[in-house]
DRENKE-770328 format. One record per atom (N, C-alpha, C): x, y, z; atom name; chain; residue in one letter. Coordinates in steps of 0.02 Angstrom, whole numbers, plus 50000, padded with zeros to 5 digits. Layout:
{pt {X,Y,Z},CA,A,a}
...
***
This chain:
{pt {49572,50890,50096},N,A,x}
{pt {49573,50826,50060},CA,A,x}
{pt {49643,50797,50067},C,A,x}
{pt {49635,50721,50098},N,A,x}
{pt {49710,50707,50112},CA,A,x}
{pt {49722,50614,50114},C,A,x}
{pt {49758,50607,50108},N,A,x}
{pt {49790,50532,50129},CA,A,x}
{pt {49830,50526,50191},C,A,x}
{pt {49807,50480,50242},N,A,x}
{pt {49878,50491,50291},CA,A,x}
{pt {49877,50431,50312},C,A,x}
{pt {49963,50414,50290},N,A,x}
{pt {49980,50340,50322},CA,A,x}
{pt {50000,50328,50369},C,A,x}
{pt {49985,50284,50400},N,A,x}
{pt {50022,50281,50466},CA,A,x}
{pt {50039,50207,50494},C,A,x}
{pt {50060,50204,50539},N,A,x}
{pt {50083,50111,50573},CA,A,x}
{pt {50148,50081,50535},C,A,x}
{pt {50214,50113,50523},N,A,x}
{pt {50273,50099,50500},CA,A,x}
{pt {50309,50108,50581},C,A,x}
{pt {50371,50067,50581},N,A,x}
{pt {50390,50063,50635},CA,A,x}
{pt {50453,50012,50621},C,A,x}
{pt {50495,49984,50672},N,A,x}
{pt {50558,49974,50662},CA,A,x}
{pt {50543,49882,50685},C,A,x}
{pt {50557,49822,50649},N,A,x}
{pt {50533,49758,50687},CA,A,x}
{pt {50571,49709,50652},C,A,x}
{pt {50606,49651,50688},N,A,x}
{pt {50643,49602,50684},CA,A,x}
{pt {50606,49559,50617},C,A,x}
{pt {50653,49540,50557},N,A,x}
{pt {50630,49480,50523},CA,A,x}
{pt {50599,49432,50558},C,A,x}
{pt {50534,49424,50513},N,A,x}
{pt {50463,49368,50521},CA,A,x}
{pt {50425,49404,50544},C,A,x}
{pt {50437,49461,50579},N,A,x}
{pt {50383,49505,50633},CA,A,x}
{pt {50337,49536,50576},C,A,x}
{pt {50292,49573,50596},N,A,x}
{pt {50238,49584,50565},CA,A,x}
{pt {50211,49660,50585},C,A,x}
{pt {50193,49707,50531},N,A,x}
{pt {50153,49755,50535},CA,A,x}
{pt {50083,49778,50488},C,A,x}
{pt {50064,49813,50528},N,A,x}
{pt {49994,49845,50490},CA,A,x}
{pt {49995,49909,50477},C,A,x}
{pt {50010,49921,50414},N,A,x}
{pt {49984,49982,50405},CA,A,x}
{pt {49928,50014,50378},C,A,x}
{pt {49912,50098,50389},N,A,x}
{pt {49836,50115,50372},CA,A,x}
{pt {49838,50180,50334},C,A,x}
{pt {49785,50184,50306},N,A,x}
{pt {49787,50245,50248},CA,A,x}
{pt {49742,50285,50274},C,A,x}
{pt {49731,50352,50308},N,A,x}
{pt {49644,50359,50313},CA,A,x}
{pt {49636,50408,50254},C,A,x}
{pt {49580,50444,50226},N,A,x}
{pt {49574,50467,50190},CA,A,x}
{pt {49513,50523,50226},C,A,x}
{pt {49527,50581,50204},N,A,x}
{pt {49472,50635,50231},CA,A,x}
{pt {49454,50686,50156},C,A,x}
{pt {49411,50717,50164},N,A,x}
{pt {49390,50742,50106},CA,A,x}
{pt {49357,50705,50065},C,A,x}
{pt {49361,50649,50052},N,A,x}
{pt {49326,50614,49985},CA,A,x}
{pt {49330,50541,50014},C,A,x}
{pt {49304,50506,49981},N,A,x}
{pt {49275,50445,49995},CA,A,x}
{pt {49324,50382,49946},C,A,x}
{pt {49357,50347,49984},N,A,x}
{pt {49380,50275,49935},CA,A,x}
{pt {49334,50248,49906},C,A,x}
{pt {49278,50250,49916},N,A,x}
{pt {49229,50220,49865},CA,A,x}
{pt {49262,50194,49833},C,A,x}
{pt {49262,50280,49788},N,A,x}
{pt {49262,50271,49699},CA,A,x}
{pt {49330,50280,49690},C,A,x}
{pt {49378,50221,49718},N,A,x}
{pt {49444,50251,49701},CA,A,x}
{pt {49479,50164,49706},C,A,x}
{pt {49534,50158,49663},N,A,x}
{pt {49563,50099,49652},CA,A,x}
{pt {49619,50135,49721},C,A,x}
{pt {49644,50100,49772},N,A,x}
{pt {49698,50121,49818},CA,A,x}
{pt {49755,50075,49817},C,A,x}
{pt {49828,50092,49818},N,A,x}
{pt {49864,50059,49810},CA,A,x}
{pt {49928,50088,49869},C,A,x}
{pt {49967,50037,49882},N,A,x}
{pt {50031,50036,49946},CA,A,x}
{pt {50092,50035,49879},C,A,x}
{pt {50119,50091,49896},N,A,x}
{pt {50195,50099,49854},CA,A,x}
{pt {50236,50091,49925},C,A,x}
{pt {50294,50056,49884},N,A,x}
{pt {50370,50092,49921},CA,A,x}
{pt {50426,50103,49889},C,A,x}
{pt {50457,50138,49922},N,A,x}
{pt {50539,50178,49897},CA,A,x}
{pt {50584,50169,49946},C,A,x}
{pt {50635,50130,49924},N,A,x}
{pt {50690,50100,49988},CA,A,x}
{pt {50752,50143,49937},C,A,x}
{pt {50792,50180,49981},N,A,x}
{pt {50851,50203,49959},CA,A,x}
{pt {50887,50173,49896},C,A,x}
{pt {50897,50235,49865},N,A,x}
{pt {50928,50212,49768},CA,A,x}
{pt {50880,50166,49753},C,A,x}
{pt {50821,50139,49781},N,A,x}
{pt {50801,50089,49719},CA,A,x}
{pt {50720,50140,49691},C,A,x}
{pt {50690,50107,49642},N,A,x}
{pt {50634,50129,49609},CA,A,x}
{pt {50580,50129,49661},C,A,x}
{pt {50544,50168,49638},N,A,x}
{pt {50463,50152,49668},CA,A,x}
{pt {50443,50100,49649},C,A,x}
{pt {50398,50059,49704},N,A,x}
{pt {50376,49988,49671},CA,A,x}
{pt {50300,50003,49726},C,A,x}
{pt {50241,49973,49657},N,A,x}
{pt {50187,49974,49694},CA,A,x}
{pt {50191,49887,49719},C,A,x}
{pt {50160,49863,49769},N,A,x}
{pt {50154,49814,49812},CA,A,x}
{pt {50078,49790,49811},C,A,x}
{pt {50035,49828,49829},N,A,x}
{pt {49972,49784,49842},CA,A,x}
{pt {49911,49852,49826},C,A,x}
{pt {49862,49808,49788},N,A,x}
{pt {49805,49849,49761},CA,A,x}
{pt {49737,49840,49774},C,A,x}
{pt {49686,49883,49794},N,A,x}
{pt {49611,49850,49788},CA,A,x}
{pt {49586,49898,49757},C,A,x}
{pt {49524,49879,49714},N,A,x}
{pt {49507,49895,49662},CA,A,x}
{pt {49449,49932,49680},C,A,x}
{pt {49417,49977,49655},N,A,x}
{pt {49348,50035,49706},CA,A,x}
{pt {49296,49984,49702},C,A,x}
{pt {49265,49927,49641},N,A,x}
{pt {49208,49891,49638},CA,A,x}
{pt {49231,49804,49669},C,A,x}
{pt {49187,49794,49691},N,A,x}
{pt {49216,49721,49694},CA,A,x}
{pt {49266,49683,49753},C,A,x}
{pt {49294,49759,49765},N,A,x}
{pt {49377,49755,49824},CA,A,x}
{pt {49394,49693,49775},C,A,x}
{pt {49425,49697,49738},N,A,x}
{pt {49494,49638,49709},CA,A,x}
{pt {49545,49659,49724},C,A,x}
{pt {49600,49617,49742},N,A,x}
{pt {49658,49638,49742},CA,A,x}
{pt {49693,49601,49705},C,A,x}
{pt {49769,49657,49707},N,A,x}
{pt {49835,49610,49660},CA,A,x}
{pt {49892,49648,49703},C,A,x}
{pt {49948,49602,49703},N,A,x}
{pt {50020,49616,49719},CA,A,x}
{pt {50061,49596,49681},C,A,x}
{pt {50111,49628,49709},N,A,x}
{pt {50175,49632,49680},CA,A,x}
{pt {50204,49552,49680},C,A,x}
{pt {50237,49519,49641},N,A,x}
{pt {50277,49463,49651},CA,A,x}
{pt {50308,49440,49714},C,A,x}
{pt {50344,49513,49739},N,A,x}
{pt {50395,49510,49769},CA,A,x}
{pt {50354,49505,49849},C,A,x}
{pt {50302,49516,49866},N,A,x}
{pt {50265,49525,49927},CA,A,x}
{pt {50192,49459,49918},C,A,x}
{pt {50199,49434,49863},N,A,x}
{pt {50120,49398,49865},CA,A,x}
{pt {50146,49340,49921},C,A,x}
{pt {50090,49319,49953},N,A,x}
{pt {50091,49268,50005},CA,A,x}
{pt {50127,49312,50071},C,A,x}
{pt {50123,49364,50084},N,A,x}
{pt {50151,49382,50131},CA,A,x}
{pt {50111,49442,50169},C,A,x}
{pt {50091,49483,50118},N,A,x}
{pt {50046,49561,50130},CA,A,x}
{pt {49997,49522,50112},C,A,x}
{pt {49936,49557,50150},N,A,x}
{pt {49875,49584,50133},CA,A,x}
{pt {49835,49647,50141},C,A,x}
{pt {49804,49681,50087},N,A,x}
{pt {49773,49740,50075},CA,A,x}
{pt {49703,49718,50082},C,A,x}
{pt {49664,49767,50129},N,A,x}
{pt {49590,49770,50167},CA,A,x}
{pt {49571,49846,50148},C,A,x}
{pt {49528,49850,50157},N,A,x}
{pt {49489,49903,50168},CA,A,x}
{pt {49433,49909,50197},C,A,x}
{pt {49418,49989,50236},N,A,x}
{pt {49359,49975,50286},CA,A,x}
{pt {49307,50043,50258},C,A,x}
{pt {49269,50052,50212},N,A,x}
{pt {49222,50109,50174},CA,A,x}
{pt {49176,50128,50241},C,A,x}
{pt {49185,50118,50295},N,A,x}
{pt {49147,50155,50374},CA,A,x}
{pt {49199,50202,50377},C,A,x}
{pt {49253,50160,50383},N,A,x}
{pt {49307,50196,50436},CA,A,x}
{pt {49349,50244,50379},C,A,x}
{pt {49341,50247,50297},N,A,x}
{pt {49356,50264,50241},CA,A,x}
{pt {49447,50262,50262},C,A,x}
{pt {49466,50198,50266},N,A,x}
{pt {49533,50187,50267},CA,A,x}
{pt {49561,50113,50238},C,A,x}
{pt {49609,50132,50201},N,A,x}
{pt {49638,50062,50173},CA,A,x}
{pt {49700,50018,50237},C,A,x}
{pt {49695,49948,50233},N,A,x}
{pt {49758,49939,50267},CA,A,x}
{pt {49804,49897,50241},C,A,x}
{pt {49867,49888,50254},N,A,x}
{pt {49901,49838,50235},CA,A,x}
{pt {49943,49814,50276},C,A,x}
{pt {49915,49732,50287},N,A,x}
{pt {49954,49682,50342},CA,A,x}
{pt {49999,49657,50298},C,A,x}
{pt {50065,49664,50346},N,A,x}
{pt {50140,49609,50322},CA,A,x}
{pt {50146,49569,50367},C,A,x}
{pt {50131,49511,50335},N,A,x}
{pt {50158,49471,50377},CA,A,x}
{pt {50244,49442,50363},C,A,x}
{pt {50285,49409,50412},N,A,x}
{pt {50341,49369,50384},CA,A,x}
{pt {50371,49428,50341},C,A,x}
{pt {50414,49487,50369},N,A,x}
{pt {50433,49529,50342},CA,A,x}
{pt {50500,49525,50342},C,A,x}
{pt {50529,49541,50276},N,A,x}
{pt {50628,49528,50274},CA,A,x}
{pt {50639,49582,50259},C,A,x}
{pt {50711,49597,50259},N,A,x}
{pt {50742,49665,50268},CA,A,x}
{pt {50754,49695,50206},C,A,x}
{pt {50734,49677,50151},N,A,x}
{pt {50717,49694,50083},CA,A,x}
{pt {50656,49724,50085},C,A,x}
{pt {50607,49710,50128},N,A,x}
{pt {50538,49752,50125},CA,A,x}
{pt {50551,49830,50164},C,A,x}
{pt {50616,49839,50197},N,A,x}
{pt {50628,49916,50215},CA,A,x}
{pt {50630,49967,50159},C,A,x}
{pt {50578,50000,50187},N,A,x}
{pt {50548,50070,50131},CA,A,x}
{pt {50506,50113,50192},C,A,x}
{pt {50509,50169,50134},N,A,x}
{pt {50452,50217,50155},CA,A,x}
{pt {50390,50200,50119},C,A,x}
{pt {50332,50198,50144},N,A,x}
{pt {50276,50154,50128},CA,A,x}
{pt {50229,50214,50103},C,A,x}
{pt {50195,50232,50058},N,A,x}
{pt {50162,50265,50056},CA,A,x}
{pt {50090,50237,49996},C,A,x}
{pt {50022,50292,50011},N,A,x}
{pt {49956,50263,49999},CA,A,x}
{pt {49962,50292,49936},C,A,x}
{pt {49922,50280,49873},N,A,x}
{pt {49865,50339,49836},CA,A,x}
{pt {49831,50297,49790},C,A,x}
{pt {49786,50348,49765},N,A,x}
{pt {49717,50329,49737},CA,A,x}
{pt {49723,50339,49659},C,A,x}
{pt {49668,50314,49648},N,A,x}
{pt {49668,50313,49547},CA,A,x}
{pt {49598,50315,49564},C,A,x}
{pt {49567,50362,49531},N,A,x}
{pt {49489,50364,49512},CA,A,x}
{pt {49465,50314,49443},C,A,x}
{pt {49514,50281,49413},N,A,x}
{pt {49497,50232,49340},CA,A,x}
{pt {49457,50173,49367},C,A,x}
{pt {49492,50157,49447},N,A,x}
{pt {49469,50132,49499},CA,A,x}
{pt {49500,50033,49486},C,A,x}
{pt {49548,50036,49451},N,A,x}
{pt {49557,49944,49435},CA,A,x}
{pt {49631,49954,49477},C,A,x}
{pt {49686,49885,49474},N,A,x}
{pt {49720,49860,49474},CA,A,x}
{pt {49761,49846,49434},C,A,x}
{pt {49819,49863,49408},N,A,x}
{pt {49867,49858,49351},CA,A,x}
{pt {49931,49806,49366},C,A,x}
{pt {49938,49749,49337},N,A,x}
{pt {50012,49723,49361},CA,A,x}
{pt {50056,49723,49297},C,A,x}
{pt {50104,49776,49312},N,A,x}
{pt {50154,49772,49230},CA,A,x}
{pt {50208,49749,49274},C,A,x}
{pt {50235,49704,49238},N,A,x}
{pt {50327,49663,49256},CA,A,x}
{pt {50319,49666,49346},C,A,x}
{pt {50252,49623,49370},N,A,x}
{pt {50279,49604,49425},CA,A,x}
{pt {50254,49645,49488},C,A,x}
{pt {50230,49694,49450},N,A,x}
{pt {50204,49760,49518},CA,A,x}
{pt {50158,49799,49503},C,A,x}
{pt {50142,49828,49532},N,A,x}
{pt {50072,49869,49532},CA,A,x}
{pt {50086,49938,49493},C,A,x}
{pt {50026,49962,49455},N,A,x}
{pt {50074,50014,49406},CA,A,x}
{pt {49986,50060,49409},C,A,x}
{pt {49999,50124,49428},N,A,x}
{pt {49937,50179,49419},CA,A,x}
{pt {49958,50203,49356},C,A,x}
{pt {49882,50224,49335},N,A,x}
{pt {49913,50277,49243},CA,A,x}
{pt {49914,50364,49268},C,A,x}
{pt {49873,50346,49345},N,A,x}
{pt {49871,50429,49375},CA,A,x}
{pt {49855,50410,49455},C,A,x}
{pt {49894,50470,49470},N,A,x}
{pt {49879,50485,49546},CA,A,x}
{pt {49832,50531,49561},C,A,x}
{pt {49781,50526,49600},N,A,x}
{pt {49737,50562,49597},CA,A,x}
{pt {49747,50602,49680},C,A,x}
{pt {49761,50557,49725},N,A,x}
{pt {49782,50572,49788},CA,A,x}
{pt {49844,50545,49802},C,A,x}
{pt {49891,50574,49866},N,A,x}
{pt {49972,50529,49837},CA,A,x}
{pt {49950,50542,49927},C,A,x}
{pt {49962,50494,49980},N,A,x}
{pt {49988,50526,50052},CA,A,x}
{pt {50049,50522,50078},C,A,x}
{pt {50069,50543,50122},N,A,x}
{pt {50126,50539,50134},CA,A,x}
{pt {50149,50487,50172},C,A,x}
{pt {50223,50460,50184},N,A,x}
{pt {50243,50400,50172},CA,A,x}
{pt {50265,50375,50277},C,A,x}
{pt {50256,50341,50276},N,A,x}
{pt {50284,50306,50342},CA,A,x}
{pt {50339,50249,50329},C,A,x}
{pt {50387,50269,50345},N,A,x}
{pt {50452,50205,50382},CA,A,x}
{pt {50421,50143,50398},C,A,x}
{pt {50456,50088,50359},N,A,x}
{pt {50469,50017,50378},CA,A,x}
{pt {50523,50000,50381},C,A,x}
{pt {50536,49989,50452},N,A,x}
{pt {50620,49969,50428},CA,A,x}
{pt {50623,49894,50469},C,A,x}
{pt {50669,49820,50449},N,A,x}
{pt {50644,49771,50466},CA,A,x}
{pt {50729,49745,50467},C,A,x}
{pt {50744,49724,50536},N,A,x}
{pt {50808,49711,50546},CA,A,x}
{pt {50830,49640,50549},C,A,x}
{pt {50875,49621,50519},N,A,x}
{pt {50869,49534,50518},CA,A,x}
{pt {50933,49506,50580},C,A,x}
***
């Protein structure tokens, strides 16, 4: 049972990446999935969310109009497109799941009450 992210990579401001979550063992179904990152000394900040019923999403302030979060329940993988990326969005990007299965925005960002799956994180780094 696992999360694995992948598609982080090194790309000039405005450029654009996709990243992907796959998930083995269990099914996103029934799971709210969300894109964190952690950029050196600063906090964890969740960024973009879809919700297990419905696929709704929510983002972070700091990324809305820029990311978008998809998901594909064939391919049981979440993704998240950046578009127009600045050098403030350099982090390690990482996936996980909430079985409560919603979307939380406290002060601006995406907030889980539990991790149910956490995967491990892929490099964005975005050079201006």
């Amino acid at each position: 049972v696992q999360l694995q992210a992948s598609g982080g990579g090194s790309v000039q401001s405005g450029g654009s990446l996709k990243l992907s979550c796959a998930a083995s063992g269990f099914t996103l179904r029934f799971y709210a999935t969300a894109w964190f990152r952690q950029a050196p000394g600063k906090e964890r900040e969740g960024v973009a969310c879809i919700t297990s019923r419905e696929n709704k999403t929510a983002y972070a302030d700091s990324v809305k109009g820029r990311f978008a979060i998809s998901r594909d329940l064939v391919e049981n993988t979440v993704y998240l497109k950046m578009n127009n990326l600045k050098s403030e969005d350099t982090a390690i990007y990482s996936c996980a799941t909430d079985v409560q299965g919603v979307c939380v925005i406290r002060n601006g960002t995406i907030k889980f009450d539990r991790f149910d799956y956490w995967g491990q994180g892929t490099q964005v780094t975005v050079s201006s």
